[in-house]
N, CA and C atoms as an extended XYZ file, in Angstrom:
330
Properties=species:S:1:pos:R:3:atomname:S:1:resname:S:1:resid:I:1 pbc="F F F"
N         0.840       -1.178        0.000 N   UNK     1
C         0.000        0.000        0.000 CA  UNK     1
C         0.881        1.235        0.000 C   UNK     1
N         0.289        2.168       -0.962 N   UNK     2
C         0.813        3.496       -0.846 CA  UNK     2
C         0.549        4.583        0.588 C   UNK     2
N         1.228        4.820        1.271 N   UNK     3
C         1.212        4.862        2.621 CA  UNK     3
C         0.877        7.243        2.713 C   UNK     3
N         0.928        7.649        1.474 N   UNK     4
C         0.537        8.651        1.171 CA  UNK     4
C        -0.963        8.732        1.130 C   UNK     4
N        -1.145        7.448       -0.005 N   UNK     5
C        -3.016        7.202        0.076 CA  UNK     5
C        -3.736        6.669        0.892 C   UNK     5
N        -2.875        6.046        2.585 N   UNK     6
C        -3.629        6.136        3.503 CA  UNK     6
C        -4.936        7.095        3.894 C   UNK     6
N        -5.144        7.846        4.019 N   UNK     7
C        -6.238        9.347        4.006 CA  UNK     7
C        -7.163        8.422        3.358 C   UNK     7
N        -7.027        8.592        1.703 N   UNK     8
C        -7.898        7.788        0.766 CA  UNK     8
C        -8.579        6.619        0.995 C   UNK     8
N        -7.549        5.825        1.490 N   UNK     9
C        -8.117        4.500        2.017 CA  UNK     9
C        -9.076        4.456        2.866 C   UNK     9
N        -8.449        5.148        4.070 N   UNK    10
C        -9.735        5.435        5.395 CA  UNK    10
C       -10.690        5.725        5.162 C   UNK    10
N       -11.225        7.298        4.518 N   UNK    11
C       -12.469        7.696        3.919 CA  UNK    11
C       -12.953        6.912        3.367 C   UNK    11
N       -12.468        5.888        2.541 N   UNK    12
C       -13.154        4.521        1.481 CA  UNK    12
C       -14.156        3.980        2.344 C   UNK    12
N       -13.037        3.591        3.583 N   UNK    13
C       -14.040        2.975        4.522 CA  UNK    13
C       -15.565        2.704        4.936 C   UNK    13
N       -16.183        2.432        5.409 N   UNK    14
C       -17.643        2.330        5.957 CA  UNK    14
C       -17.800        2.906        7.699 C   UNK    14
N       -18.035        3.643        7.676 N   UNK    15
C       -18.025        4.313        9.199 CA  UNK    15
C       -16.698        5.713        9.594 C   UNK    15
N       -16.255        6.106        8.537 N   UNK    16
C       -15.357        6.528        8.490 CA  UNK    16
C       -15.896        7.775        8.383 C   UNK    16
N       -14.741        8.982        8.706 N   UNK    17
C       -15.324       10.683        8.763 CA  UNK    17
C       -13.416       10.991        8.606 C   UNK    17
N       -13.438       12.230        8.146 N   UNK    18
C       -12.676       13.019        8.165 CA  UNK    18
C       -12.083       13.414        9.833 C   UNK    18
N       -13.178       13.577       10.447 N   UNK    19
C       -12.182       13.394       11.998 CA  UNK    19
C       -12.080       12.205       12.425 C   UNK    19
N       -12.554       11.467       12.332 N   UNK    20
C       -11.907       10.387       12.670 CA  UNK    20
C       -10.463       10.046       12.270 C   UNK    20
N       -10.480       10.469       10.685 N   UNK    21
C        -8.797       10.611       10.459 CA  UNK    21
C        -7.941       11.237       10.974 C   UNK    21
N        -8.482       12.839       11.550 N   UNK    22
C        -8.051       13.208       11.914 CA  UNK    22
C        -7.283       12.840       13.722 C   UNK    22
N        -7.923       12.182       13.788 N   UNK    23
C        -7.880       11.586       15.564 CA  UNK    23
C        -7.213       10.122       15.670 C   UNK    23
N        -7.223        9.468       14.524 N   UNK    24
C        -6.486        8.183       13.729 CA  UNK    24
C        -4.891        8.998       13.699 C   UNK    24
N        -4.498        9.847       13.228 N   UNK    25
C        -3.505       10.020       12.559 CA  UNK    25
C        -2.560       10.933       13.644 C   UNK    25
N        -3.495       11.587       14.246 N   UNK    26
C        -3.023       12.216       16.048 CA  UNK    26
C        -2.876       11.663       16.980 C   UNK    26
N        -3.326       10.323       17.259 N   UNK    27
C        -3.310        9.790       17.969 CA  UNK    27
C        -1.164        9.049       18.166 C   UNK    27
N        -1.511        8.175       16.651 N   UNK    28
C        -0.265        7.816       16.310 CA  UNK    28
C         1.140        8.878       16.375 C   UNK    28
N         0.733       10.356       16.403 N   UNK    29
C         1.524       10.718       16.578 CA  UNK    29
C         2.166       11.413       17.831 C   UNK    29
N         1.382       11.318       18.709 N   UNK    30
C         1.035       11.857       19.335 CA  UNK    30
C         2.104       10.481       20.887 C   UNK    30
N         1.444        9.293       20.396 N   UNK    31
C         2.024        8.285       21.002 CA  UNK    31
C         3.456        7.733       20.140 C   UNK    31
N         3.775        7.805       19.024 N   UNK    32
C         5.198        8.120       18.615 CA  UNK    32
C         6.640        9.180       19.285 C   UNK    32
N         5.815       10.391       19.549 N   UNK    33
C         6.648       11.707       20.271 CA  UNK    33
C         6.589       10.782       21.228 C   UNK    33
N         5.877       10.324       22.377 N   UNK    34
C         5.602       10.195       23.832 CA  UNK    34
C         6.724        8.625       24.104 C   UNK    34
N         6.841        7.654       23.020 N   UNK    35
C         7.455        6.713       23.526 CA  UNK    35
C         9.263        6.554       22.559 C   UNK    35
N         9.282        7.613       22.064 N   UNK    36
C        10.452        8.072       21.216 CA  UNK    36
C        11.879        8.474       21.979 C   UNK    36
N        11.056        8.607       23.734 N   UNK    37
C        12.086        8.808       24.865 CA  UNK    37
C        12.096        7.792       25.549 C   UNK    37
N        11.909        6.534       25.742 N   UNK    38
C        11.101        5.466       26.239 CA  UNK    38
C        12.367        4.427       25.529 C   UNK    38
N        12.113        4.424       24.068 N   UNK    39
C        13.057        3.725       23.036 CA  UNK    39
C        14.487        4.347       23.806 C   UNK    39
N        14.529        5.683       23.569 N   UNK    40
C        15.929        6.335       23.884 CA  UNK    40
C        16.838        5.714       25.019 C   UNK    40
N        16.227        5.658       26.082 N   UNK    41
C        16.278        5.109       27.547 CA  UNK    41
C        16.671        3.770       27.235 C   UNK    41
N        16.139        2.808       26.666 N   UNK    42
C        16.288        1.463       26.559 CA  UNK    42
C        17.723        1.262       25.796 C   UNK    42
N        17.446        1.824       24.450 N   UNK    43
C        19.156        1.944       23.723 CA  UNK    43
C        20.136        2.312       24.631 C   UNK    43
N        19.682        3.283       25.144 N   UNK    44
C        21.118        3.619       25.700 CA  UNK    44
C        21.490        2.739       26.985 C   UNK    44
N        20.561        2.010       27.695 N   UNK    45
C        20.713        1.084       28.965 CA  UNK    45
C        21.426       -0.081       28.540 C   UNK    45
N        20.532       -0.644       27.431 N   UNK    46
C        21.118       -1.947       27.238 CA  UNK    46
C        22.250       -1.972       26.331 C   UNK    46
N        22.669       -0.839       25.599 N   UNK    47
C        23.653       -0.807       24.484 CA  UNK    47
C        23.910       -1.630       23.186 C   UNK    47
N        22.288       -2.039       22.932 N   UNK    48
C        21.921       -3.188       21.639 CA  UNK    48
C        21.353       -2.428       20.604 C   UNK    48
N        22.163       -1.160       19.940 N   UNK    49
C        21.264       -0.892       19.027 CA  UNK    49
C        20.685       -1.089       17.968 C   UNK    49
N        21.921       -2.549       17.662 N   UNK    50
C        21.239       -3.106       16.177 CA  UNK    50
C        19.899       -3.745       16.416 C   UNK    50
N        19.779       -4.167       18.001 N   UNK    51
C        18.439       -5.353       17.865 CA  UNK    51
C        17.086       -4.342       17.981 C   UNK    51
N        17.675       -3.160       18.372 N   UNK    52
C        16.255       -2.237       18.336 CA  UNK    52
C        15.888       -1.787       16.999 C   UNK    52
N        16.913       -1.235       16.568 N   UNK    53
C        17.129       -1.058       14.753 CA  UNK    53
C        15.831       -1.955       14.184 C   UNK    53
N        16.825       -3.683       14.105 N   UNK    54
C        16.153       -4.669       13.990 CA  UNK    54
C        14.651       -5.134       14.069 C   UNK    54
N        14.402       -5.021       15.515 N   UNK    55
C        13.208       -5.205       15.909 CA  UNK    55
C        11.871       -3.822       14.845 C   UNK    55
N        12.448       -2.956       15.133 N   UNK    56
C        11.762       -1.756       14.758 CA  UNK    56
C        10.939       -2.096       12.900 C   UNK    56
N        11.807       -1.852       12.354 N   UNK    57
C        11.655       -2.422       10.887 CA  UNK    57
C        11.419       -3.356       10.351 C   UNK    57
N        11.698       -4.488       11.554 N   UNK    58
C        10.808       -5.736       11.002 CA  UNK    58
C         9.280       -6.024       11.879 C   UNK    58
N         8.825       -5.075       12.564 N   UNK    59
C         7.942       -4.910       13.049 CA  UNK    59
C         6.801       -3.944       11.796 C   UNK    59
N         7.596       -3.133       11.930 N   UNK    60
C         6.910       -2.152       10.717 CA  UNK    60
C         6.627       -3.316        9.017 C   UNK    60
N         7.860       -3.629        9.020 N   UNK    61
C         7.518       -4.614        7.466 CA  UNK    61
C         6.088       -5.663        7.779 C   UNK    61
N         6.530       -6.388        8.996 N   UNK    62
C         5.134       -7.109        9.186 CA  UNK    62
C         4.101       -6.586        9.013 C   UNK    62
N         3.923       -5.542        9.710 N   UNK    63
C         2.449       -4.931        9.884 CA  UNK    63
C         1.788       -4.757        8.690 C   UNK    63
N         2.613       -3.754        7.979 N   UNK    64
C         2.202       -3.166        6.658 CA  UNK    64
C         1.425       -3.953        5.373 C   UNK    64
N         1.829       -5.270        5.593 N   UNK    65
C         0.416       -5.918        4.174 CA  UNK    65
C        -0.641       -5.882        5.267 C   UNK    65
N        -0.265       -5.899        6.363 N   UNK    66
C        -1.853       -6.177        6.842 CA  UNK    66
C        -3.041       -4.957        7.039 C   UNK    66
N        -2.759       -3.589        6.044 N   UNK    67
C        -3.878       -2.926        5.392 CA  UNK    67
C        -4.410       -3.419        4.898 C   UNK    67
N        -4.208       -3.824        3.917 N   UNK    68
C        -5.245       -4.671        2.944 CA  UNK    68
C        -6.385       -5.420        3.695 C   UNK    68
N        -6.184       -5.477        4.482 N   UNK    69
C        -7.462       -6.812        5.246 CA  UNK    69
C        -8.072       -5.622        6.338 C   UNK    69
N        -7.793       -4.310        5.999 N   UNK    70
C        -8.616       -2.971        7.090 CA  UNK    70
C        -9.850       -3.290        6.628 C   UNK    70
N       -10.787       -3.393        7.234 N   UNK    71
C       -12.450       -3.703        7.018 CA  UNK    71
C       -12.922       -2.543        7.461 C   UNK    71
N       -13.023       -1.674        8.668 N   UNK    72
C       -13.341       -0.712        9.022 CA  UNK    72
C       -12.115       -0.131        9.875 C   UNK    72
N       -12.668        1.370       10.343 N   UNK    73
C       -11.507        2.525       10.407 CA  UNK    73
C       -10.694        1.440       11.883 C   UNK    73
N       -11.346        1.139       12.527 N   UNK    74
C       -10.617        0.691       13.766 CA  UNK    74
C        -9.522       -0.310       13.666 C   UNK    74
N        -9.695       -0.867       12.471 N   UNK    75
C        -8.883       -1.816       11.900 CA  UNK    75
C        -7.653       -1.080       11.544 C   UNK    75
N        -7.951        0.168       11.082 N   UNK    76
C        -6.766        0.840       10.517 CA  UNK    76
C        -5.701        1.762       11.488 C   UNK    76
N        -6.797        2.171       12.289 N   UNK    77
C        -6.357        2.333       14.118 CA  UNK    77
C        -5.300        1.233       14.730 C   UNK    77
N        -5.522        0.714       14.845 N   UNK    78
C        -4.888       -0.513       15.522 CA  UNK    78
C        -3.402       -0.904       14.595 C   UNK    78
N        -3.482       -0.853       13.408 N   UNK    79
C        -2.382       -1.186       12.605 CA  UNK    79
C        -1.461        0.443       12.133 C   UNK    79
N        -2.207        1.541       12.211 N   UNK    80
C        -1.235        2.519       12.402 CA  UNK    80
C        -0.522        2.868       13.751 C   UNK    80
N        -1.127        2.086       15.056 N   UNK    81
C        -0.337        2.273       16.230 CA  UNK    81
C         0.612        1.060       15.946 C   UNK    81
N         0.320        0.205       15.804 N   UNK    82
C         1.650       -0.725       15.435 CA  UNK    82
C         2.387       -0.487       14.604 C   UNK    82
N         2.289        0.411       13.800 N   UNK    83
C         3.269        1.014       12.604 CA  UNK    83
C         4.141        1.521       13.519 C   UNK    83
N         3.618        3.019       14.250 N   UNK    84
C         3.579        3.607       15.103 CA  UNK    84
C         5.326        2.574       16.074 C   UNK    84
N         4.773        2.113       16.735 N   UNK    85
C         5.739        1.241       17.781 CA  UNK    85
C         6.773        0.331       17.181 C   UNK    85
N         6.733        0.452       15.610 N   UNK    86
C         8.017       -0.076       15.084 CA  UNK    86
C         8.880        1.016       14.884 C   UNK    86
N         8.038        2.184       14.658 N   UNK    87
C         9.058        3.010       13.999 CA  UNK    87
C         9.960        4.069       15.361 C   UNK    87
N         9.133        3.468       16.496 N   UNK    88
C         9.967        4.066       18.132 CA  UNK    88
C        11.374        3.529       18.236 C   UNK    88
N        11.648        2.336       17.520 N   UNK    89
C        12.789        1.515       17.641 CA  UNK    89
C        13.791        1.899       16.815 C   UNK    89
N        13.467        2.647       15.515 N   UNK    90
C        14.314        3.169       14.664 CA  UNK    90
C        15.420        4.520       14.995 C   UNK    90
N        14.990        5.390       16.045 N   UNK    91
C        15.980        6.384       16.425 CA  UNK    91
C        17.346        5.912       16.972 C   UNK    91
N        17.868        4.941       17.612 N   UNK    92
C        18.769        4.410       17.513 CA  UNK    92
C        19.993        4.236       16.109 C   UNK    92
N        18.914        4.477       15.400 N   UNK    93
C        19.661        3.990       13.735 CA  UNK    93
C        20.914        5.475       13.673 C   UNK    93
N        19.892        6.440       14.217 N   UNK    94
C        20.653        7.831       13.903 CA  UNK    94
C        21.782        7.551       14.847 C   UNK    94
N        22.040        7.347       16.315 N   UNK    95
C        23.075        7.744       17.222 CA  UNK    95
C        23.822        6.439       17.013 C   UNK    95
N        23.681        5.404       16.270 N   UNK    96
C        24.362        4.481       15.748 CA  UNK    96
C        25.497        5.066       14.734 C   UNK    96
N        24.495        5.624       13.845 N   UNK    97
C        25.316        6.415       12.593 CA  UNK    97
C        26.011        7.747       13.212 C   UNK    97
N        25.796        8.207       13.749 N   UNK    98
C        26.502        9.509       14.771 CA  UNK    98
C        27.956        9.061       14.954 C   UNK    98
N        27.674        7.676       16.256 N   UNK    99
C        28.511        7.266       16.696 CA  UNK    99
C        30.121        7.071       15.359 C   UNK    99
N        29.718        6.111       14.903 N   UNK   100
C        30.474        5.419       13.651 CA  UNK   100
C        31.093        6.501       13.300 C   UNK   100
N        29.913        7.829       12.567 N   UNK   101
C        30.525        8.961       11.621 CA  UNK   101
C        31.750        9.815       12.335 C   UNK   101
N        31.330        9.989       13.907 N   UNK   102
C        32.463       10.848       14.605 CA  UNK   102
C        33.381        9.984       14.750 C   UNK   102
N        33.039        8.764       15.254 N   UNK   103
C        34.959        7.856       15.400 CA  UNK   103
C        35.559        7.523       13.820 C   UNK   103
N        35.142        8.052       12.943 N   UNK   104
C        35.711        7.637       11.741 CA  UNK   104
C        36.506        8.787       11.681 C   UNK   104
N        36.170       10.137       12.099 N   UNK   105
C        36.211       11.181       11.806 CA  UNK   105
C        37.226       12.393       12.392 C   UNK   105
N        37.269       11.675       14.015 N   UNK   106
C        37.873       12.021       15.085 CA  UNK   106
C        39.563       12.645       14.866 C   UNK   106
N        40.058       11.638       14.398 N   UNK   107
C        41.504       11.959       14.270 CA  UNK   107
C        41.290       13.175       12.652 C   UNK   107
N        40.694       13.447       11.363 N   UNK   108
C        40.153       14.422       10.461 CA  UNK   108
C        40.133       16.231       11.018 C   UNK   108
N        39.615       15.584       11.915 N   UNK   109
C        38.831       17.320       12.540 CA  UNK   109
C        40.160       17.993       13.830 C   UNK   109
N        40.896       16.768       13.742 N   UNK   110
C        42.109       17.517       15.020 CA  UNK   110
C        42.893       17.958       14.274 C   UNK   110
């Protein structure tokens, strides 16, 4: 699924409204910001950032055919918060790449 024509899709729906998208799509983000420090905390405790990496994106890949089988909006609720909680695992990817880029870099900049 084209993840732009989400919107489209929802409205398709049967029981569906424009706020409801709107409250669908706030919600997810809303609980993305809130557990984005949550992820942070964990990376940095346990010092595994490939398995959060990991976990994150293959959480997200799973989820994602399973639009197709959205029957109504709540269906689509439920699978954009699980989008949602794969993609909490992915900020690691950046202070991974941070890390790497400055020790590559370290002895360059002195």
């Amino acid at each position: 699924m084209v993840f732009s024509l989400l919107p489209a899709f929802l409205l398709g729906l049967p029981g569906s409204s424009k706020a409801l998208l709107g409250l669908i799509e706030g919600s997810a983000e809303a609980l993305s910001y809130a557990l984005r420090a949550v992820s942070g905390i964990f990376s940095d405790k346990f010092r595994k950032r490939k398995l959060f990496i990991l976990i994150g994106y293959s959480l997200s890949n799973v989820i994602k055919p399973l639009f197709a089988e959205a029957r109504v909006p709540f269906d689509v609720f439920l699978l954009e918060l699980l989008i949602v909680l794969g993609k909490v695992f992915v900020p690691p990817l950046v202070m991974l790449f941070f890390v790497s880029l400055f020790l590559r870099t370290i002895g360059v900049l002195l």
